[in-house]
C-alpha positions in Angstrom: 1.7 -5.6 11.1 5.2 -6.6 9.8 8.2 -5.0 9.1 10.6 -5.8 6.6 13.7 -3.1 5.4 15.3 -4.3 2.2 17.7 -1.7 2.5 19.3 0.2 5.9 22.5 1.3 5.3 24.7 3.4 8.4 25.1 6.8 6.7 22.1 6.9 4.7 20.1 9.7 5.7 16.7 9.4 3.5 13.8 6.9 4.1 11.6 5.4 1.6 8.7 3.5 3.5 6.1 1.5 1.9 2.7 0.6 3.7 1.6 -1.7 1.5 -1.7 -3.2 0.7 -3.8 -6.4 1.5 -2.0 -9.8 1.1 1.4 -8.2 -0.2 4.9 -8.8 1.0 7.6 -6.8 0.1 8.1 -9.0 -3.0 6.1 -6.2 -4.5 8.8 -3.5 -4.4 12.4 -5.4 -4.2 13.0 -5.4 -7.3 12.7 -1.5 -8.0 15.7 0.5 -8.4 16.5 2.5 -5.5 18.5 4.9 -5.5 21.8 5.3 -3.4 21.7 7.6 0.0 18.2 5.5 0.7 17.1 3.5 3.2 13.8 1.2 2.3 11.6 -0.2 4.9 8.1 -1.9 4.0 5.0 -2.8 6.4 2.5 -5.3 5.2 0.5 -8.1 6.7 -2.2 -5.6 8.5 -3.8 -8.5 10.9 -3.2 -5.9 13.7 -2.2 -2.0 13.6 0.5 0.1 15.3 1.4 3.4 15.5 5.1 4.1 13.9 7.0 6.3 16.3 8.8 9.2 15.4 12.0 8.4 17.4 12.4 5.6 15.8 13.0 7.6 12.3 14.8 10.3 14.1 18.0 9.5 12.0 16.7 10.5 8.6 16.6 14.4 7.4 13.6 13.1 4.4 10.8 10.4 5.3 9.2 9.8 1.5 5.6 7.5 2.2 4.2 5.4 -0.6 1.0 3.6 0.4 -0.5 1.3 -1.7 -4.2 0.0 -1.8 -5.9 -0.7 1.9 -2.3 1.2 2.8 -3.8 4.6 2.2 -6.0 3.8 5.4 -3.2 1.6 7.4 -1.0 4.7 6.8 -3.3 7.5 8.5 -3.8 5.2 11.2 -0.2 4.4 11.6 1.9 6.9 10.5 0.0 10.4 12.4 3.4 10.8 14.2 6.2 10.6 11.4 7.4 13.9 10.1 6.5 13.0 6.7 8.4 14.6 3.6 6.0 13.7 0.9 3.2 11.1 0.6 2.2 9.2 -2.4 -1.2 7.2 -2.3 -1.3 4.6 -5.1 -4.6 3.0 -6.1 -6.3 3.6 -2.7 -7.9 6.0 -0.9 -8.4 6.9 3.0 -11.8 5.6 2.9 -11.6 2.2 1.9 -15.4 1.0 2.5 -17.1 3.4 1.6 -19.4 3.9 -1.6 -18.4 6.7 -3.1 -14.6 6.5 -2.3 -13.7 3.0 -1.9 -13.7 -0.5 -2.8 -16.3 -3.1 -3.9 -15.9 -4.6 -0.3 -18.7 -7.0 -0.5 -17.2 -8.5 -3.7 -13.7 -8.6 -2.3 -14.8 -10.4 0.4 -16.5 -13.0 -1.5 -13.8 -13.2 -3.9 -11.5 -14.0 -1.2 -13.2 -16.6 0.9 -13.4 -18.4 -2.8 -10.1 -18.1 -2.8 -9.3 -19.4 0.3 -11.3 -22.4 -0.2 -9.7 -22.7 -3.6 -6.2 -22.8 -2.4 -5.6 -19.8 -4.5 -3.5 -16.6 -4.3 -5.4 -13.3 -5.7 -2.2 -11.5 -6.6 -0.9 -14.4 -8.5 -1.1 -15.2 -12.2 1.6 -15.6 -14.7 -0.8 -15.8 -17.8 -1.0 -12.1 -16.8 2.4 -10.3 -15.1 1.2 -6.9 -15.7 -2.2 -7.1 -13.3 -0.4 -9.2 -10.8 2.8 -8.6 -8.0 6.0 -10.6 -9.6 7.3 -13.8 -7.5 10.5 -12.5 -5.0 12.2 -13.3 -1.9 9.4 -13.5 0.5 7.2 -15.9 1.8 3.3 -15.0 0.6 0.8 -15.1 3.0 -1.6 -18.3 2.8 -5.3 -17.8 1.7 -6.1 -18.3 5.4 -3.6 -15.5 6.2 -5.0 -13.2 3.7 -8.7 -13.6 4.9 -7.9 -13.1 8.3 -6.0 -9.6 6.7 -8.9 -9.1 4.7 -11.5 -9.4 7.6 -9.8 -7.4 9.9 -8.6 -4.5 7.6 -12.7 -4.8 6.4 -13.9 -4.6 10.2 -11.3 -1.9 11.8 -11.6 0.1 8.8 -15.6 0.6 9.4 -15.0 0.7 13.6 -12.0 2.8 14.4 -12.5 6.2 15.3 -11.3 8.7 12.0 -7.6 9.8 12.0 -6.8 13.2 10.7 -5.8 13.0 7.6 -2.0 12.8 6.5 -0.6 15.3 4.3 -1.3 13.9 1.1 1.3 14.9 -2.1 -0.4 13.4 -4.6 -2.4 10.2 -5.6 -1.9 7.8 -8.9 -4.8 6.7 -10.0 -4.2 3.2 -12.5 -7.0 4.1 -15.2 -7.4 -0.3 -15.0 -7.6 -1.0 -11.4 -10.6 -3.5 -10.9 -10.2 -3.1 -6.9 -10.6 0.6 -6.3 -12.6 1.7 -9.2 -10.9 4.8 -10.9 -13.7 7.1 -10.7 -14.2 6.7 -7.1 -10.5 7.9 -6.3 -11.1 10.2 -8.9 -13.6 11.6 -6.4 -11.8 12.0 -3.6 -8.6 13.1 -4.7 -9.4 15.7 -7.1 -6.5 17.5 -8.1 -4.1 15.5 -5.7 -5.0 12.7 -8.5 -3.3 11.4 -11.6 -4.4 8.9 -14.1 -1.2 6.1 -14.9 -2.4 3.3 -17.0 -2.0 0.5 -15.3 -4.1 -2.2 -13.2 -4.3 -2.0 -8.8 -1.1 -3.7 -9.1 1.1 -0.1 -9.6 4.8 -1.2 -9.7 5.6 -2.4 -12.8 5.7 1.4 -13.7 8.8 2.5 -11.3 8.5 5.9 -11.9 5.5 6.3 -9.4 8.2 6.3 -6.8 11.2 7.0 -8.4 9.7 10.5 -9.8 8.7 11.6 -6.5 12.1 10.8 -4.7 12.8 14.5 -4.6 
């Protein structure tokens, strides 16, 4: 797991943190307009897992959580201790293989390995800018890079004993996403969730997280 802040300012006394999802970087949010008084770390990369520790936040009066895709899980794994504000889940859910709340992982992992022998990036594609993350600052991870993600994330995700879950705020639900299907986040969130139109890739409507920055 890395960890990136784009902003970490002495004074600030607010955290925004990001877990986001398989084979992002934080290219995925830099370009968002933060607003002053916050700090802004991400975490990405998930070819291993840690626990975030509380002392290590102890500095900030607010700790606001936005996890995105295979983040929702990384999240409850990693983020138990952290005296959480509010917490977002975008376009993900804390059961990621399973049937009724989670993603086509079988196809995924097909799709990927095709990928991979492709050359390819999935989250790539300038034909269409609004299903895929924007180019930024940061390296992307290498097909190899994301299938090692990919198979790790798919294996810990099925073997690691259940966390208890985080104290969920709410849950946007993009009414296009062709990883998470809708209606099985639909499922599990209930009335935690809310429809955005949009595809899996969530941040090209800023208000998501902008909206809940309260």
């Amino acid at each position: 797991m890395k960890e990136t802040w784009l902003i970490r300012n002495a004074g600030n006394r607010r955290l925004i943190l990001f877990m986001l999802g398989w084979g992002a970087t934080p290219n995925a949010v830099q370009k968002l307009p933060f607003p002053a008084g916050y700090d802004v770390v991400c975490y990405y990369d998930h070819r291993s897992l840690r626990p975030l520790a509380a002392e290590a936040y102890a500095g900030y009066e607010q700790i606001c959580l936005f996890a995105w895709s295979f983040g929702v899980w990384v999240a409850e794994q990693s983020c138990q201790a952290l005296p959480l504000h509010r917490a977002i889940a975008i376009n993900g859910t804390p059961y990621p293989a399973s049937p009724q709340y989670g993603l086509r992982l079988k196809v995924l992992q097909r799709t990927i390995r095709s990928v991979a022998a492709l050359g390819g990036n999935v989250f790539k594609d300038e034909s269409a800018p609004g299903k895929y993350a924007p180019a930024g600052d940061f390296e992307e991870p290498t097909p190899r890079q994301q299938v090692e993600e990919l198979d790790f994330l798919a294996e810990a995700c099925q073997t690691l004993p259940e966390q208890p879950h985080l104290p969920w705020n709410r849950a946007y639900i993009a009414t296009r996403d062709e990883i998470f299907p809708p209606a099985r986040m639909r499922a599990y969130w209930g009335e935690l969730g809310r429809d955005f139109e949009s595809y899996h890739f969530p941040f090209y409507t800023p208000e998501i997280v902008l909206g809940e920055l309260r």
